[in-house]
C-alpha atoms as a printed R data frame, in Angstrom:
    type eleno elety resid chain resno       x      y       z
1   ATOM     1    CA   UNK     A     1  57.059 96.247  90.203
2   ATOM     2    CA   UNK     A     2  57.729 93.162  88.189
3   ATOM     3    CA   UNK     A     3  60.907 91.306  89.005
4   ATOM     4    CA   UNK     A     4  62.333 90.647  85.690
5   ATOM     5    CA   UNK     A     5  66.456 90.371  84.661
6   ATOM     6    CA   UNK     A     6  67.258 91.110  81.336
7   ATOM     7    CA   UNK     A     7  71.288 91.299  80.891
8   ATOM     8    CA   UNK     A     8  73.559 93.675  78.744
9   ATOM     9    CA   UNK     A     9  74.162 92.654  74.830
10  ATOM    10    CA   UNK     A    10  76.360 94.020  72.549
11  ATOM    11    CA   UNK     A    11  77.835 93.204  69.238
12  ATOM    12    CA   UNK     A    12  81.405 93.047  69.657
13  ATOM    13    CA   UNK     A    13  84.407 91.750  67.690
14  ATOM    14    CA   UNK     A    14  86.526 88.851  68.997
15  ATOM    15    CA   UNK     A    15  90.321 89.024  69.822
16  ATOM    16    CA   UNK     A    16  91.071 85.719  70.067
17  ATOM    17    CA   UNK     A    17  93.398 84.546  67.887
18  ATOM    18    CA   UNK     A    18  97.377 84.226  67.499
19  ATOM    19    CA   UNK     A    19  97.750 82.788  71.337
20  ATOM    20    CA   UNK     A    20 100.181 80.484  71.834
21  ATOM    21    CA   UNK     A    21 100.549 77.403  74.314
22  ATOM    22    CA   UNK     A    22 102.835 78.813  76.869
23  ATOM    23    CA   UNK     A    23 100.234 82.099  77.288
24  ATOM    24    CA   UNK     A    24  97.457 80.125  77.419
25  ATOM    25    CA   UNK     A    25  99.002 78.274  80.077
26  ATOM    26    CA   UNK     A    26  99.731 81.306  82.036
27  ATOM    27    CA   UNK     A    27  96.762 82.596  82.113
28  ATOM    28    CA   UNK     A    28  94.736 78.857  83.094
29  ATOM    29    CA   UNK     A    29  97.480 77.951  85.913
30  ATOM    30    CA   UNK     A    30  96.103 75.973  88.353
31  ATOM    31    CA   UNK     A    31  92.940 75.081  86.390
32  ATOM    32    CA   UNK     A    32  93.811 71.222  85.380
33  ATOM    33    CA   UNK     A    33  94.570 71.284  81.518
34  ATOM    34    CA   UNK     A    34  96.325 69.667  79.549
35  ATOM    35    CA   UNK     A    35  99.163 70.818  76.875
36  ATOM    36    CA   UNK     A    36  96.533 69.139  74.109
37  ATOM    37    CA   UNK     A    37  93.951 70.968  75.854
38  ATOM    38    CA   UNK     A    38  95.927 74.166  75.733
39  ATOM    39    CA   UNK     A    39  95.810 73.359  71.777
40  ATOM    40    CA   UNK     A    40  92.174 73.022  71.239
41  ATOM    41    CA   UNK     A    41  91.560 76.160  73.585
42  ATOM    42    CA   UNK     A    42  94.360 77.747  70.987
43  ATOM    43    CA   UNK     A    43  92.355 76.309  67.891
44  ATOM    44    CA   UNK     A    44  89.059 77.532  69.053
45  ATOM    45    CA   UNK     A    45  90.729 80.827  69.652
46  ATOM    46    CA   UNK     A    46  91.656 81.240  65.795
47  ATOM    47    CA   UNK     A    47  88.268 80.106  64.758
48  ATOM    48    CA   UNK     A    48  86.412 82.946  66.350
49  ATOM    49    CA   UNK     A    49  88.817 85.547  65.978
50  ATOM    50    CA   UNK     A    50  87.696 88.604  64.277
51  ATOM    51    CA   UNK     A    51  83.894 87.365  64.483
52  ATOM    52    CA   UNK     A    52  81.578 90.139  65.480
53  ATOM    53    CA   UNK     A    53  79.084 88.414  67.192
54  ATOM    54    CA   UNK     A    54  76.362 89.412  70.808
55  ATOM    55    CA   UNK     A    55  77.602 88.906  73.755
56  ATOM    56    CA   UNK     A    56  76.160 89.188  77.476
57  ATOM    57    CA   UNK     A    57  77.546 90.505  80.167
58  ATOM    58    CA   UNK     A    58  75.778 88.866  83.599
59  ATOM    59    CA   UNK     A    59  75.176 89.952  86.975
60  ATOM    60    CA   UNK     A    60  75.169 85.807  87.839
61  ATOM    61    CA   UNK     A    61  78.790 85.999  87.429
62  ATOM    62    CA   UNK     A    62  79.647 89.110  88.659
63  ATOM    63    CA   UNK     A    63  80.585 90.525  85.431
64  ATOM    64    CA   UNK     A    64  83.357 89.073  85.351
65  ATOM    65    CA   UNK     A    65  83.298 87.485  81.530
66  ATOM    66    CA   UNK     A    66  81.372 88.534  78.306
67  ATOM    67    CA   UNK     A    67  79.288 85.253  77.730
68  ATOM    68    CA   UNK     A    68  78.690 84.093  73.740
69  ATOM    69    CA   UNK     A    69  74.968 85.403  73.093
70  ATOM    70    CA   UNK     A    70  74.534 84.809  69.314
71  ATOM    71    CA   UNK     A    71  76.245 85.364  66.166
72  ATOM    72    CA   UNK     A    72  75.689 86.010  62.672
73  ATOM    73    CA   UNK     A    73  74.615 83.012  60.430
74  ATOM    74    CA   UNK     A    74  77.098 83.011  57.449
75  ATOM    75    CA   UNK     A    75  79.961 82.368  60.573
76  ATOM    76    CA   UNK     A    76  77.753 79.389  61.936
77  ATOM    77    CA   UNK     A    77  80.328 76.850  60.769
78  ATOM    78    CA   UNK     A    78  83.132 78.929  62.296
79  ATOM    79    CA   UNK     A    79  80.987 79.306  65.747
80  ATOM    80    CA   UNK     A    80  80.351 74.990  64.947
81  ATOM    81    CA   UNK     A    81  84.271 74.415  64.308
82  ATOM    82    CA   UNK     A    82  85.010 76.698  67.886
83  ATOM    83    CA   UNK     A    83  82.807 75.037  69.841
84  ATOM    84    CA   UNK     A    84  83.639 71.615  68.684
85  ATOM    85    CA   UNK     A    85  87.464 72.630  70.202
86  ATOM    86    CA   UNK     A    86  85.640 73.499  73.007
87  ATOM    87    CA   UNK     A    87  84.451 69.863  73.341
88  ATOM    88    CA   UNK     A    88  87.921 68.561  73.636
89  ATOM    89    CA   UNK     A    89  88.534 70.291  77.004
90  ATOM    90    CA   UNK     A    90  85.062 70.416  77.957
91  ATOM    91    CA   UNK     A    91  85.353 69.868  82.078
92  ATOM    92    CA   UNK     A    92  82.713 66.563  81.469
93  ATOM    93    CA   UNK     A    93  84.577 65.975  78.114
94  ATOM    94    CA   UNK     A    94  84.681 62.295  79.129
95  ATOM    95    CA   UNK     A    95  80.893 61.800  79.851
96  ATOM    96    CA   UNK     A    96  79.634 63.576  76.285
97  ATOM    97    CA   UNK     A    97  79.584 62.081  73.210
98  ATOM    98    CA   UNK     A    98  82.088 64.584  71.377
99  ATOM    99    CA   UNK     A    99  85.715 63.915  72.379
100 ATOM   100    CA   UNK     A   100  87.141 63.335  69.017
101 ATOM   101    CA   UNK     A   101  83.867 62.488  67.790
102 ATOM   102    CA   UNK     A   102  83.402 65.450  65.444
103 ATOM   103    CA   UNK     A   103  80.775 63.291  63.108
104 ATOM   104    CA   UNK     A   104  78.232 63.087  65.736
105 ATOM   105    CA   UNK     A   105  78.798 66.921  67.230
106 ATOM   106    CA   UNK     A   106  78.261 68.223  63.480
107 ATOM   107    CA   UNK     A   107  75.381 65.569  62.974
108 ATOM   108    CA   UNK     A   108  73.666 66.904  66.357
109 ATOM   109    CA   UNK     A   109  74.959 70.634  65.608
110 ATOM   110    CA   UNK     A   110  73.509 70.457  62.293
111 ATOM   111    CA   UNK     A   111  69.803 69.219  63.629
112 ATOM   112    CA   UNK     A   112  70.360 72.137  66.084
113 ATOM   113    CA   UNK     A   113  70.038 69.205  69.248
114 ATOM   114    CA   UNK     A   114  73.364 70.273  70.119
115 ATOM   115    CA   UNK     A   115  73.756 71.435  74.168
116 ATOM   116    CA   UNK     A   116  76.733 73.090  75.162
117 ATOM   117    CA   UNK     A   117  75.711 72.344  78.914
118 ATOM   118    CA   UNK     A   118  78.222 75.755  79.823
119 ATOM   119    CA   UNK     A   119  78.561 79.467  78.480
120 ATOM   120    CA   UNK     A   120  81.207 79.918  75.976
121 ATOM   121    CA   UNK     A   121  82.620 82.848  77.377
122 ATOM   122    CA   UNK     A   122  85.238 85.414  77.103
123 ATOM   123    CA   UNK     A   123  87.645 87.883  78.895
124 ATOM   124    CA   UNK     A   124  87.652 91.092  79.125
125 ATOM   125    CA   UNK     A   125  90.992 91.843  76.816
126 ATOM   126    CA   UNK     A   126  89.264 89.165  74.049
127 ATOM   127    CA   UNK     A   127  86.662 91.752  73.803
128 ATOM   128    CA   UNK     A   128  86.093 95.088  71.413
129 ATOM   129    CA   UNK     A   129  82.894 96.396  72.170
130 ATOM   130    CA   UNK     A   130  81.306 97.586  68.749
131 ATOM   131    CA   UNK     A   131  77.530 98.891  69.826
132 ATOM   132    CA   UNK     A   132  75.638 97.989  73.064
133 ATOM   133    CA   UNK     A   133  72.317 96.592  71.664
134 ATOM   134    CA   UNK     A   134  70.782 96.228  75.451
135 ATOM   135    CA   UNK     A   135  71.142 97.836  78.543
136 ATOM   136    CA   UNK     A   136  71.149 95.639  81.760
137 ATOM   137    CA   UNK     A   137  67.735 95.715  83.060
138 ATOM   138    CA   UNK     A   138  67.844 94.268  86.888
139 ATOM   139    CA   UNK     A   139  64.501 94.557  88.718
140 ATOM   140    CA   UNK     A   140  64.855 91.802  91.283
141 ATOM   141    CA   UNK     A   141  64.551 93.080  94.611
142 ATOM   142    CA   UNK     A   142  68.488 92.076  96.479
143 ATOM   143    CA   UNK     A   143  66.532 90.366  99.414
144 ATOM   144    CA   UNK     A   144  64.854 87.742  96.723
145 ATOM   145    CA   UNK     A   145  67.930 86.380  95.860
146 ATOM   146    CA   UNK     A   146  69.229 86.042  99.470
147 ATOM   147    CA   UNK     A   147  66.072 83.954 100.385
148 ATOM   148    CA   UNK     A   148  66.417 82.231  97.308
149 ATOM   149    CA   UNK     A   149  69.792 81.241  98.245
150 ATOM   150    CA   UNK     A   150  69.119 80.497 102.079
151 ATOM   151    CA   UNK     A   151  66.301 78.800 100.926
152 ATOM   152    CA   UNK     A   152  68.052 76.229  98.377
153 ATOM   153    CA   UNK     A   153  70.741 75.633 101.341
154 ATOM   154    CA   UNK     A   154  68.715 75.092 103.565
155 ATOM   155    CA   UNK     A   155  67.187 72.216 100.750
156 ATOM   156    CA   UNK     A   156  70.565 70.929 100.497
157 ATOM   157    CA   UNK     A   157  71.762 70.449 103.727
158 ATOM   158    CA   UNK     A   158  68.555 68.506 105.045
159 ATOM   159    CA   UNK     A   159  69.112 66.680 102.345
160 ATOM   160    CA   UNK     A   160  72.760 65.579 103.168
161 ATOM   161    CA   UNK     A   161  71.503 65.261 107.164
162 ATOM   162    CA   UNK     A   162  68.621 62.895 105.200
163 ATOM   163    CA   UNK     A   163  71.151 61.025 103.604
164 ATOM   164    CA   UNK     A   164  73.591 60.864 106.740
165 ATOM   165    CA   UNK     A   165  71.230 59.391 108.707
166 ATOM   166    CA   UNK     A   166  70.105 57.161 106.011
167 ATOM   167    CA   UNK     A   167  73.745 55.815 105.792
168 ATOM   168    CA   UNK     A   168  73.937 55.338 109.321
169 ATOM   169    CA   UNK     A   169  70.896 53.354 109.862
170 ATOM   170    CA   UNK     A   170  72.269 51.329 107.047
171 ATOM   171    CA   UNK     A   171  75.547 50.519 109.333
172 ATOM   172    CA   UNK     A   172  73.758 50.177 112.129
173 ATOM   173    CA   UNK     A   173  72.424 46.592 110.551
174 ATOM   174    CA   UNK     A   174  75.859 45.082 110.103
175 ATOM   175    CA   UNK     A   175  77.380 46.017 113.165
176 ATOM   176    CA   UNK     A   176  77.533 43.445 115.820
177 ATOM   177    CA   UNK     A   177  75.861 44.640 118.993
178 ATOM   178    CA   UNK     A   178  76.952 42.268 122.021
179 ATOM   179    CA   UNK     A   179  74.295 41.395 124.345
180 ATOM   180    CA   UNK     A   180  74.228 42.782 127.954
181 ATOM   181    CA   UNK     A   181  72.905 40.052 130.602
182 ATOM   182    CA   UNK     A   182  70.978 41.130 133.164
């Protein structure tokens, strides 16, 4: 059997308009936005609401959000003028070359060189499910992605002993060591 993953896609309609700041704020308690961030999540909102565009829904997430798969081209400067919100409360915001910059996101958008580096995605009650165009197809064997998993920590943490002991040798050299006489 061939391990293979092929997630579910539908075409759906968005609900995502007519939100306001204090339910937005609600519902992202806790997660570190701003009130102007609350307003571009708002304004990104009314650009893709009532869009019937794919969506996935992932088994690397636990299902727990319909992720943006595609959409129809005559609502590609909708899907631009969304994601270019999305910029302005983009967790890296600071590191990309977008935040209030939306000359170079349309110039890069517009040569398709444009990298979202995350999954525009959406929950559950944003969601009308229109047509399922692909069933979830899932042939990886459980016990691959365990090892996969033990296997990457494993990675990681000789790494950080690697660097630990790097640091330490490092320290070693400037500390002062008094003699012992004999």
């Amino acid at each position: 059997m061939s391990e293979s993953y092929k997630p579910k896609v539908v075409r759906a309609r968005l609900k995502t308009g007519g939100k306001t700041v204090q339910s937005v704020r609600e519902k992202l308690t806790g997660h570190g936005f701003t009130v102007r961030d609350f307003q571009s999540i708002i304004k990104a909102g009314n650009y893709l609401d009532g869009l019937e565009v794919q969506l996935s829904l992932q088994n690397w997430d636990n299902y727990e959000n319909w992720h943006l798969w595609n959409w129809k081209q005559e609502d590609d400067e909708k899907v631009m003028l969304a994601m270019y919100q999305a910029e302005q409360f983009h967790p890296f915001a600071a590191m990309r070359n977008y935040k209030n910059n939306f000359e170079q996101f349309k110039e890069d958008w517009k040569k398709e060189e444009y990298d979202p580096g995350a999954s525009y995605t959406f929950s559950f009650d944003e969601v009308e499910v229109l047509e399922v165009l692909q069933e979830e197809v899932n042939n990886i064997e459980p016990g691959t992605v365990e090892k996969a998993v033990r296997t990457t920590k494993a990675i990681k943490e000789q790494q950080y002993y690697h660097r630990k002991k790097k640091r330490a040798a490092k320290r070693s050299k400037y500390t002062y060591h008094k003699k012992k006489h004999r």
